[in-house]
VOBA-1610 file (N, C-alpha, C; in pm, whole numbers, padded with zeros to 5 digits, always signed):
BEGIN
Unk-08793+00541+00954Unk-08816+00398+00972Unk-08741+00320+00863Unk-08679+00243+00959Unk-08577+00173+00818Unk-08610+00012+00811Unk-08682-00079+00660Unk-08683-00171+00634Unk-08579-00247+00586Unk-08555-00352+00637Unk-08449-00468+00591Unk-08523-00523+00496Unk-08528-00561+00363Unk-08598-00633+00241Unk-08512-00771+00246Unk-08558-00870+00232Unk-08511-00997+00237Unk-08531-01093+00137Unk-08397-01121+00025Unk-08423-01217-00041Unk-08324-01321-00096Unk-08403-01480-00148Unk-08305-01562-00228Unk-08330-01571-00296Unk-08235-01634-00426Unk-08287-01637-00531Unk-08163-01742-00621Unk-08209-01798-00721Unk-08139-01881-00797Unk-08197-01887-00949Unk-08160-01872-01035Unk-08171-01891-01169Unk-08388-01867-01169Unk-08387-01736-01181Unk-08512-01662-01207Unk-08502-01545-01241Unk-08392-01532-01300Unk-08402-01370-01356Unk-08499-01295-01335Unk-08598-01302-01499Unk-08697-01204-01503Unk-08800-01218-01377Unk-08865-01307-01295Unk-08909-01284-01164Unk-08863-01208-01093Unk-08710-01234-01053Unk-08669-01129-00993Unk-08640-00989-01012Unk-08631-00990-01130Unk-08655-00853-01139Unk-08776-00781-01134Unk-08903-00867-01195Unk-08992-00818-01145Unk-09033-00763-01025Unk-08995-00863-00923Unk-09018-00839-00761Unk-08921-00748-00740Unk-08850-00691-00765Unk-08779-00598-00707Unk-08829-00472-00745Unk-08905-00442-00895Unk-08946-00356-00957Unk-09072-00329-00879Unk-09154-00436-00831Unk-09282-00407-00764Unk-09247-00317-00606Unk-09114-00361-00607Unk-09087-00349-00427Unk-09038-00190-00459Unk-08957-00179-00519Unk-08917-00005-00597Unk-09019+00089-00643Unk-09126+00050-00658Unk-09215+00108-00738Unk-09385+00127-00583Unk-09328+00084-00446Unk-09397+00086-00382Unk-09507+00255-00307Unk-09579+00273-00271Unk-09613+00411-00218Unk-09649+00438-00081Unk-09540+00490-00022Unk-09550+00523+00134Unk-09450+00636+00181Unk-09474+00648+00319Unk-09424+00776+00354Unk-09268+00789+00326Unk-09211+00920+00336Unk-09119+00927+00290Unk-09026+00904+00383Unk-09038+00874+00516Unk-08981+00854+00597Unk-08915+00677+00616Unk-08986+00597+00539Unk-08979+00477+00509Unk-08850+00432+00442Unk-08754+00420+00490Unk-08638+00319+00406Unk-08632+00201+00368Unk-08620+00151+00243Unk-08587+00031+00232Unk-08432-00030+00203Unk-08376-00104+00249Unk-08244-00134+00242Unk-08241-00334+00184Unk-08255-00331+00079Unk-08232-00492+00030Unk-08131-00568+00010Unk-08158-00693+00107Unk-08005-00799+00102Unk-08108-00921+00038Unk-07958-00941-00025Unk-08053-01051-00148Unk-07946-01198-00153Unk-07959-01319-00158Unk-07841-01367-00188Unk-07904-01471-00262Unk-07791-01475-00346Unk-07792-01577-00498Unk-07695-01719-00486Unk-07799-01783-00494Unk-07720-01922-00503Unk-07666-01995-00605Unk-07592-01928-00640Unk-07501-01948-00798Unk-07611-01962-00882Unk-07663-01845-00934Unk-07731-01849-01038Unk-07681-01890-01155Unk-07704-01936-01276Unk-07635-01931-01415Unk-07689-01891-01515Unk-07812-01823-01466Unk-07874-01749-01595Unk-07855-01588-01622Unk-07767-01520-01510Unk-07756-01414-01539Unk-07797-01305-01444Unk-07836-01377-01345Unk-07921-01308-01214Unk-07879-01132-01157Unk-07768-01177-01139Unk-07685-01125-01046Unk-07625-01007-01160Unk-07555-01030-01228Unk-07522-00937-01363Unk-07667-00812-01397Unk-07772-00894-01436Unk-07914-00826-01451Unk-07968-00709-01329Unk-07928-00794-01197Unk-07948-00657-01089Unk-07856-00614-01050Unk-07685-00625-01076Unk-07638-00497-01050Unk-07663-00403-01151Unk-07726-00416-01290Unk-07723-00336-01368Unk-07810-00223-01322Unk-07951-00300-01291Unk-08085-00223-01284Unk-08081-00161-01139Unk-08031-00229-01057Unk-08048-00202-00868Unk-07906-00205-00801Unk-07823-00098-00882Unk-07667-00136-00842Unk-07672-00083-00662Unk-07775-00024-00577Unk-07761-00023-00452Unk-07814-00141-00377Unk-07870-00242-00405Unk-07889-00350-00341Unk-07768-00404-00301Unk-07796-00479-00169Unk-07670-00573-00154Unk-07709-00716-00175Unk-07587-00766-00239Unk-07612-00856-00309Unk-07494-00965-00269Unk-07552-01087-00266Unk-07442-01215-00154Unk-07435-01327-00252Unk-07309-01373-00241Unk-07356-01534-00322Unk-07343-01600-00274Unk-07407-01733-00248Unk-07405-01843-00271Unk-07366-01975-00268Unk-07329-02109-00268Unk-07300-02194-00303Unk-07336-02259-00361Unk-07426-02263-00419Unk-07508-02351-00490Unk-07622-02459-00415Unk-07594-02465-00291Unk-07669-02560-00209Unk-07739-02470-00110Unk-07747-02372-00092Unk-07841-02322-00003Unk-08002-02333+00002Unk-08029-02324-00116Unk-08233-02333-00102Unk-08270-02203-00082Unk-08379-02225-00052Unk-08450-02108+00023Unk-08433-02065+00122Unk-08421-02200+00240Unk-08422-02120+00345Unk-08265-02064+00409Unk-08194-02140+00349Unk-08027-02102+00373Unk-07988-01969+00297Unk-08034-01937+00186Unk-08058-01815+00121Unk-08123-01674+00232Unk-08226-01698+00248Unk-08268-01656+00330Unk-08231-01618+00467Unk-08172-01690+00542Unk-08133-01692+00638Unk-07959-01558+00636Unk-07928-01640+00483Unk-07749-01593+00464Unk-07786-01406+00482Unk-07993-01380+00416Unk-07991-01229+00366Unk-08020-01168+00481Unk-08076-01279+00634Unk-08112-01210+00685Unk-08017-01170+00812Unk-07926-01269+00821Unk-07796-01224+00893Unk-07699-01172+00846Unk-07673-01089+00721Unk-07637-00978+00699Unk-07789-00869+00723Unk-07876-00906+00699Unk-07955-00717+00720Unk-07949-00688+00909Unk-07929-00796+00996Unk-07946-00793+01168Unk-07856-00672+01189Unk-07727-00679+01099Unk-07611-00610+01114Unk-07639-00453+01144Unk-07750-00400+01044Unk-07819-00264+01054Unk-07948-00207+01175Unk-07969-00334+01191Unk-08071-00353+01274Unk-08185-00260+01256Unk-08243-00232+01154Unk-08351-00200+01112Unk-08459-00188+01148Unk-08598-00146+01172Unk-08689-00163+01266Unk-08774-00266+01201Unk-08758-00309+01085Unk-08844-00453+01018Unk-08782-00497+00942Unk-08784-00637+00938Unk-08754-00718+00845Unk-08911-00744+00742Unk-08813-00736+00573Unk-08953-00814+00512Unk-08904-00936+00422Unk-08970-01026+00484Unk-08907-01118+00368Unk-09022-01149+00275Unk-08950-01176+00178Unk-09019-01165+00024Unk-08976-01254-00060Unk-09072-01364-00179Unk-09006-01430-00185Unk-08977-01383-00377Unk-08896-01420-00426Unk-08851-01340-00540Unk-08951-01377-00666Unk-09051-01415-00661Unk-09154-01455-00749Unk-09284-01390-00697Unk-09274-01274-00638Unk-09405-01235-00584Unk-09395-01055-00645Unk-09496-01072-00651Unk-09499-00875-00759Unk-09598-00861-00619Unk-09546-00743-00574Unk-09650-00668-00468Unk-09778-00572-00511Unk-09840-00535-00481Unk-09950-00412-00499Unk-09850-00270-00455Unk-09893-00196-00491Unk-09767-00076-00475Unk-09818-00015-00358Unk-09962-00063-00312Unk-09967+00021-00156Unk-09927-00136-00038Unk-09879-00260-00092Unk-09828-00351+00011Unk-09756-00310+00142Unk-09688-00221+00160Unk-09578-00252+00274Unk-09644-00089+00332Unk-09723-00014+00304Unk-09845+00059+00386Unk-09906+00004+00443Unk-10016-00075+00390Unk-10101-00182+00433Unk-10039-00238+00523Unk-09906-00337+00516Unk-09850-00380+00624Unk-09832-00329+00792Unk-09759-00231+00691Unk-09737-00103+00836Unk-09856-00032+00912Unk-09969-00017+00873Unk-10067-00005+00931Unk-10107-00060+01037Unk-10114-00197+01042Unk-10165-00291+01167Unk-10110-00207+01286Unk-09924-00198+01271Unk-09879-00134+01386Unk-09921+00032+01367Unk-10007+00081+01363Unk-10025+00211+01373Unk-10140+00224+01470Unk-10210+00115+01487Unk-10342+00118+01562Unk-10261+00041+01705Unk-10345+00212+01796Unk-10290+00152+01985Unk-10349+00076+01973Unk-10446+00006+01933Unk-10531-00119+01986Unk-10405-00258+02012Unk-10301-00257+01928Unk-10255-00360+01886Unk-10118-00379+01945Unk-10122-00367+02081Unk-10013-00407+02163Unk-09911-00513+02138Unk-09958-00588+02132Unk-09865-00727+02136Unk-09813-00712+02066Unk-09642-00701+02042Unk-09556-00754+01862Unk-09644-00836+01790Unk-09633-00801+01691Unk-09683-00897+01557Unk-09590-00909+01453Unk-09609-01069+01424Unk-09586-01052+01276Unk-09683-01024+01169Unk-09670-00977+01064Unk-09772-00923+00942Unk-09740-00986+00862Unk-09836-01053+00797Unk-09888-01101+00671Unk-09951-01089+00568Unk-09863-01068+00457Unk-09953-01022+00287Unk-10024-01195+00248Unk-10146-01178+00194Unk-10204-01232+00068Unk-10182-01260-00014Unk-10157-01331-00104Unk-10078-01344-00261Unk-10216-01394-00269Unk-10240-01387-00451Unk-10326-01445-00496Unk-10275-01486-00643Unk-10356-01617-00706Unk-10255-01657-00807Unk-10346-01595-00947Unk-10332-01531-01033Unk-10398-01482-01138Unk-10435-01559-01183Unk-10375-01694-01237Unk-10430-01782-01324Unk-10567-01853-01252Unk-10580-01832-01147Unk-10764-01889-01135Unk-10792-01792-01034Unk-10747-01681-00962Unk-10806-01593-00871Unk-10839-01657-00720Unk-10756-01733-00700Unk-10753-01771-00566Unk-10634-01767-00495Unk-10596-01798-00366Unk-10540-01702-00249Unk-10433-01832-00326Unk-10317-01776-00332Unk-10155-01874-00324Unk-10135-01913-00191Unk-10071-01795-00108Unk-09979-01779-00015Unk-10042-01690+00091Unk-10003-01684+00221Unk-10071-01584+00323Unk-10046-01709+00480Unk-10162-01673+00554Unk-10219-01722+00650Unk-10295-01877+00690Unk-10262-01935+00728Unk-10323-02070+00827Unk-10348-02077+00940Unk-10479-02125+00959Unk-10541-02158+01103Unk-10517-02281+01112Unk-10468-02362+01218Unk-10477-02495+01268Unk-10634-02543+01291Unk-10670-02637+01274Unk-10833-02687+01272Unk-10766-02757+01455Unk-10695-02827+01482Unk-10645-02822+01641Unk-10531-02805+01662Unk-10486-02830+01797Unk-10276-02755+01840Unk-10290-02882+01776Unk-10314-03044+01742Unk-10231-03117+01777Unk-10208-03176+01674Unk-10279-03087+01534Unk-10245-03174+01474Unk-10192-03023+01322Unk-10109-03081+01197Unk-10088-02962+01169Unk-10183-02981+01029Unk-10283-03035+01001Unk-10385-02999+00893Unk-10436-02837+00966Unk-10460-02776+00811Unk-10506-02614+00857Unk-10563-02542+00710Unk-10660-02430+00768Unk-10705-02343+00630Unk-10669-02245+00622Unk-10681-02212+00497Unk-10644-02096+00453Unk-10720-01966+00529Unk-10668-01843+00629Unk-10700-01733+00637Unk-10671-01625+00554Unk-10841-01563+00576Unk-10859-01472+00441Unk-10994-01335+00523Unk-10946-01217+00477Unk-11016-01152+00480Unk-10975-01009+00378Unk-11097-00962+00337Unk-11073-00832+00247Unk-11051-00709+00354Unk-11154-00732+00467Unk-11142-00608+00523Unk-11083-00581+00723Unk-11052-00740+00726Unk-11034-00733+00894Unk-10889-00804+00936Unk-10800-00793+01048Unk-10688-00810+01053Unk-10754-00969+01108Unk-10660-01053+01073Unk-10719-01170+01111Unk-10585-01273+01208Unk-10598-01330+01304Unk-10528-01373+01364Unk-10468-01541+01310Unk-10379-01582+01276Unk-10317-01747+01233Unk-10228-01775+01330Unk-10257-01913+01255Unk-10063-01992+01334Unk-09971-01999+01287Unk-09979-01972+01174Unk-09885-02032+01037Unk-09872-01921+00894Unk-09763-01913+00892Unk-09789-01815+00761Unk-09653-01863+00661Unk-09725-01859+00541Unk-09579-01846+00397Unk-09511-01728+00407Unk-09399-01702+00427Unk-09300-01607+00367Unk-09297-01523+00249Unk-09405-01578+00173Unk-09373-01484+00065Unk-09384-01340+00085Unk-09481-01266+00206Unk-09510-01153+00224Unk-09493-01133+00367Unk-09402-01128+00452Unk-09401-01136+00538Unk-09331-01023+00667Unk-09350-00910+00726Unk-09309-00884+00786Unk-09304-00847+00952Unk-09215-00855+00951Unk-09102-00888+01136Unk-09071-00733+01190Unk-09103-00684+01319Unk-09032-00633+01405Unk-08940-00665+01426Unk-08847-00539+01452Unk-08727-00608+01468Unk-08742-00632+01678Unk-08797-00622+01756Unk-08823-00679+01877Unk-08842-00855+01875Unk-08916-00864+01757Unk-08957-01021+01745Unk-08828-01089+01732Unk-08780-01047+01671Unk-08584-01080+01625Unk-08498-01123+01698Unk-08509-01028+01805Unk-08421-01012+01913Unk-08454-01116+02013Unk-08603-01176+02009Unk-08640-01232+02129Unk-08640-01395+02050Unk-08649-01461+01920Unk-08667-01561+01875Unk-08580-01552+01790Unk-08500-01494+01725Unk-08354-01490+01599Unk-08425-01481+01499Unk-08390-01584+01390Unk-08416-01558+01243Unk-08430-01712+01217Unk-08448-01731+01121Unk-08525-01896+01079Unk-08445-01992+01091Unk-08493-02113+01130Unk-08420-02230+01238Unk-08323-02266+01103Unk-08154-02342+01146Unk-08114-02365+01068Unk-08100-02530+01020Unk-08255-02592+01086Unk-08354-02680+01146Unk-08353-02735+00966Unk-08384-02640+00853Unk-08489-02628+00782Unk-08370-02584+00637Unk-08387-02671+00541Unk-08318-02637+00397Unk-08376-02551+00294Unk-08523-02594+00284Unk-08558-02548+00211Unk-08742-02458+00217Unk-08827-02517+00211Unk-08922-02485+00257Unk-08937-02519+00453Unk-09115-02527+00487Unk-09120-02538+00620Unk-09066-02465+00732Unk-08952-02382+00673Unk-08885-02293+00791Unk-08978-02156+00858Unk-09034-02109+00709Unk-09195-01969+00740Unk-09199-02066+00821Unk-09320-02162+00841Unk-09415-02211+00922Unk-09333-02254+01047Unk-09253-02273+01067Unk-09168-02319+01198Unk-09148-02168+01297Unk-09108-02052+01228Unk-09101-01939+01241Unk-09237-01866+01270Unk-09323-01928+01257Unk-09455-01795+01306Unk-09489-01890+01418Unk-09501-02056+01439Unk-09524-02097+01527Unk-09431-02083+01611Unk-09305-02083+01652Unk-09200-02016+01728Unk-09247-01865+01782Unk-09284-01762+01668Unk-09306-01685+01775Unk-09472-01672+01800Unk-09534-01741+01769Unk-09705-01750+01860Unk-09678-01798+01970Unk-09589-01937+01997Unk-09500-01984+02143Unk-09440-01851+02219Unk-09359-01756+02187Unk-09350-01716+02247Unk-09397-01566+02270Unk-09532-01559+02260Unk-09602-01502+02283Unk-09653-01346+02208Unk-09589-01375+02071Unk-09636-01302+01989Unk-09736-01337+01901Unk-09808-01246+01806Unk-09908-01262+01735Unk-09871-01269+01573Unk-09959-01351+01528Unk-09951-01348+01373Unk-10040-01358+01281Unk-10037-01227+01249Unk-10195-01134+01156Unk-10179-01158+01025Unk-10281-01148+00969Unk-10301-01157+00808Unk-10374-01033+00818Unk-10317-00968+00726Unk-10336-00809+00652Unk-10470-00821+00589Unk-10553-00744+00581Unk-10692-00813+00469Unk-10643-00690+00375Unk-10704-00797+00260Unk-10643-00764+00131Unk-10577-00843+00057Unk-10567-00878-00089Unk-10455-00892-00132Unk-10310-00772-00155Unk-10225-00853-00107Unk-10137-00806-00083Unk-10006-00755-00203Unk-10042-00926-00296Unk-09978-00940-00436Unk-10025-01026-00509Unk-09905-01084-00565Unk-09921-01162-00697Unk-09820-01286-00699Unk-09855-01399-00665Unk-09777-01518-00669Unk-09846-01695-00740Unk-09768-01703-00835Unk-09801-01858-00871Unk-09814-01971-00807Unk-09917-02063-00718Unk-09861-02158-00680Unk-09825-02230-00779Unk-09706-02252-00747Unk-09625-02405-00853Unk-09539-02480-00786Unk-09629-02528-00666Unk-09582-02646-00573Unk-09642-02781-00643Unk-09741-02790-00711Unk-09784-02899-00798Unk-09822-03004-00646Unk-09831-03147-00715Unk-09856-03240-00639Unk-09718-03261-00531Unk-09746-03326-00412Unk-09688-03341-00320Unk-09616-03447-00312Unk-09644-03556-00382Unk-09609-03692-00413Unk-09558-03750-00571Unk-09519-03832-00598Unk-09492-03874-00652Unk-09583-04051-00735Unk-09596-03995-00888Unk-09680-04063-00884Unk-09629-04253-00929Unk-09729-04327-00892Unk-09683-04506-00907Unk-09631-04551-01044Unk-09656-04460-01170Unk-09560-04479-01272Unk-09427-04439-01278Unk-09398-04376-01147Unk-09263-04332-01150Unk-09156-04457-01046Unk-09082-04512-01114Unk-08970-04596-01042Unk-08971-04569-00869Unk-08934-04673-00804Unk-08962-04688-00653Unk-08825-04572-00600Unk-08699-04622-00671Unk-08603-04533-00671Unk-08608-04360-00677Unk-08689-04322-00760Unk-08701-04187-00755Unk-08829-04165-00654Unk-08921-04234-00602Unk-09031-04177-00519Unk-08944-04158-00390Unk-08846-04252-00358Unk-08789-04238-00270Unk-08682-04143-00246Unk-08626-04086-00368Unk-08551-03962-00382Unk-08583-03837-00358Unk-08719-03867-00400Unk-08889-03706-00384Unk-08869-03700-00204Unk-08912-03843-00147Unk-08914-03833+00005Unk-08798-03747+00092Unk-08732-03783+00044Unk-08599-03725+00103Unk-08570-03620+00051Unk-08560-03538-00065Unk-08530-03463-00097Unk-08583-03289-00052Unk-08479-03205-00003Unk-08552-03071+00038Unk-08650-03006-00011Unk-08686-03029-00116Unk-08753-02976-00249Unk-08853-03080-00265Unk-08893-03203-00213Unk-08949-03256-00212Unk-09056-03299-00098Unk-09071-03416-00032Unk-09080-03423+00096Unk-09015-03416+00212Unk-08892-03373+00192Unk-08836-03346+00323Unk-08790-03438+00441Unk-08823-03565+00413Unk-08831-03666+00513Unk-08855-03626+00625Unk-08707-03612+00701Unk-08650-03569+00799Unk-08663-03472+00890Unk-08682-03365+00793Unk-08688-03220+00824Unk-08853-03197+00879Unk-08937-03275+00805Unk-09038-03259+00830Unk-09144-03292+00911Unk-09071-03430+00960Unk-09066-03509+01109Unk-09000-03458+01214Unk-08898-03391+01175Unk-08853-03281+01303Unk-08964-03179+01332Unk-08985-03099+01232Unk-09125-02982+01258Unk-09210-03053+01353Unk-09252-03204+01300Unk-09395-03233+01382Unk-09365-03260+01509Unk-09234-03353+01521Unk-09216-03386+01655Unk-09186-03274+01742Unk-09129-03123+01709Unk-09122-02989+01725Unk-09285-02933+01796Unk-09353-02971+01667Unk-09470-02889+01689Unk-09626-02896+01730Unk-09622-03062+01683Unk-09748-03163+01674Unk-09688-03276+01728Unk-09625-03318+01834Unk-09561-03400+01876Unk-09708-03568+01855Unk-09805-03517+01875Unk-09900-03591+01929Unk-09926-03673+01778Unk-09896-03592+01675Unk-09931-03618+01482Unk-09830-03683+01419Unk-09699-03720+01531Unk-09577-03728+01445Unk-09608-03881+01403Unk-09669-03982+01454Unk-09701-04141+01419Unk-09756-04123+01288Unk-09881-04043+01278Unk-09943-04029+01164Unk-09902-04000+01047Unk-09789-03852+01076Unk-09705-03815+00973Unk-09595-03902+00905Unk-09562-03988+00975Unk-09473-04083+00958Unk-09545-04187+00877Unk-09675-04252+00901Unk-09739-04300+00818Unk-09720-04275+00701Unk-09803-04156+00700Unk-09864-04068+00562Unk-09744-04029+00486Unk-09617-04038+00519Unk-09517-03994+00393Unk-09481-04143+00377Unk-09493-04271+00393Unk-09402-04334+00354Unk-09531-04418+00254Unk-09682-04401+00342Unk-09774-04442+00249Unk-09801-04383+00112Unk-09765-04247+00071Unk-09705-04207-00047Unk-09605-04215-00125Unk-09508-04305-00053Unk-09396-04340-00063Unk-09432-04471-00151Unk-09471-04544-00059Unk-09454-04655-00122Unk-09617-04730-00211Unk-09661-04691-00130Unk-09816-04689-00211Unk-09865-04588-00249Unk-09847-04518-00352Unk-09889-04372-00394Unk-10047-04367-00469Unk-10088-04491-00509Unk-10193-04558-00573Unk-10315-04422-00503Unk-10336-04426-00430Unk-10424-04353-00343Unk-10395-04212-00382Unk-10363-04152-00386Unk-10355-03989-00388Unk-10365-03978-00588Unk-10254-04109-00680Unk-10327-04136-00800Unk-10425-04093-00797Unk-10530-04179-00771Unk-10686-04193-00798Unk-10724-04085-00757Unk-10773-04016-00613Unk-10827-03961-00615Unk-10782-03790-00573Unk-10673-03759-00584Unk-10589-03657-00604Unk-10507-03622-00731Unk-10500-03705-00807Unk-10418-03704-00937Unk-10502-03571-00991
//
């Protein structure tokens, strides 16, 4: 069984090396290959130098400097299609796995019960307060995209929505929906991608368990009213920020019925941020 490992990365050295060390250091059958495409978006701290030293069999891509995440991503995962592998995992380069992760994963598909393709989903949890980072979302309705966090220690649990940081793909799912919309710069592309294939009629499980180890350091979403009108409006637009655009495409994509609201709600942070101040600050 041969895994495609999937990653981007830009000026994070020691993370990344970590995550690669967690992913090397994993325990499963021996029949299990892993094969890692990684691509670097002009790092300048040394990235790329640091893992050919330590992981001179990885393949390793660069860059332009403008890719993100999800163009990164995308660049690693249309080079791994080439091998056609029986899974893709994408991983995001700040996540240390548990060394039985990609067992655990592979398990779900080991049980006949579980016909349908799936995608699989790891857990991250953030050390610094012991709560879930990254994983699984349930929609509270289709129509709108507020959602909670899915979580279980001991049962496979069904979502709509999942983060990338732990994530793995059949390669059947691949073949029938591609690889992540090129819709999407930076974040939002995971979540566009598991709802794409729940549409088309695959499933998307959360593994119980934690899976790993990831920081959230998405911070606040907005921008706060001591900051110049000029830069709140730079946050809006920006990939790394709110997304404007990109993110009004998802809804009108996905929540067609939410897109008025969403449209609201970013520009009312936009321009009146006073509110999320007070009682979100």
């Amino acid at each position: 069984m041969k895994i495609g490992v999937l990653l981007a990365t830009f000026n994070r050295k020691e993370k990344t090396l970590s995550c690669l060390r967690s992913l090397y250091g994993q325990k499963f059958d021996e029949d299990v290959k892993l094969e890692v495409f990684l691509t670097d978006d002009a790092s300048t701290d040394g990235t790329i130098e640091a893992l050919k030293t330590e992981f001179p069999l990885i393949n390793i891509f660069n860059g332009n400097g403008s890719l993100f995440w999800a163009g990164g991503m995308r660049n690693s995962w249309n080079e791994a299609v080439k091998i056609e592998p029986d899974y893709y995992l994408l991983l995001n380069d700040d996540t240390i796995l548990k060394d039985t992760a990609i067992t655990q994963l592979l398990s779900y598909y080991n049980n006949p019960d579980h016909a349908i393709p799936a995608i699989c989903i790891g857990s991250t949890m953030d050390n610094a307060n012991g709560k879930i980072s990254y994983g699984g979302q349930q929609l509270y309705t289709k129509s709108s995209v507020q959602s909670f966090n899915v979580y279980s220690d001991h049962e496979y649990l069904e979502c709509d929505m999942a983060n990338a940081n732990i994530m793995l793909v059949p390669h059947e799912i691949v073949k029938s929906i591609g690889i992540l919309s090129p819709g999407y710069t930076h974040s939002i592309a995971d979540f566009d991608y598991s709802l794409r294939a729940k549409k088309a009629g695959f499933k998307v499980i959360v593994v119980p368990g934690i899976l790993g180890y990831c920081t959230d350091d998405h911070g606040k979403n907005w921008k706060s009213g001591q900051v110049p009108l000029s830069e709140r409006i730079k946050y809006l637009k920006s990939p790394k920020g709110l997304a404007y655009k990109e993110y009004l495409q998802f809804i009108k994509l996905h929540f067609p019925l939410h897109l008025p609201a969403a449209f609201f709600k970013l520009w009312m942070k936009t321009l009146f941020p006073v509110m999320w101040d007070k009682f979100k600050g």
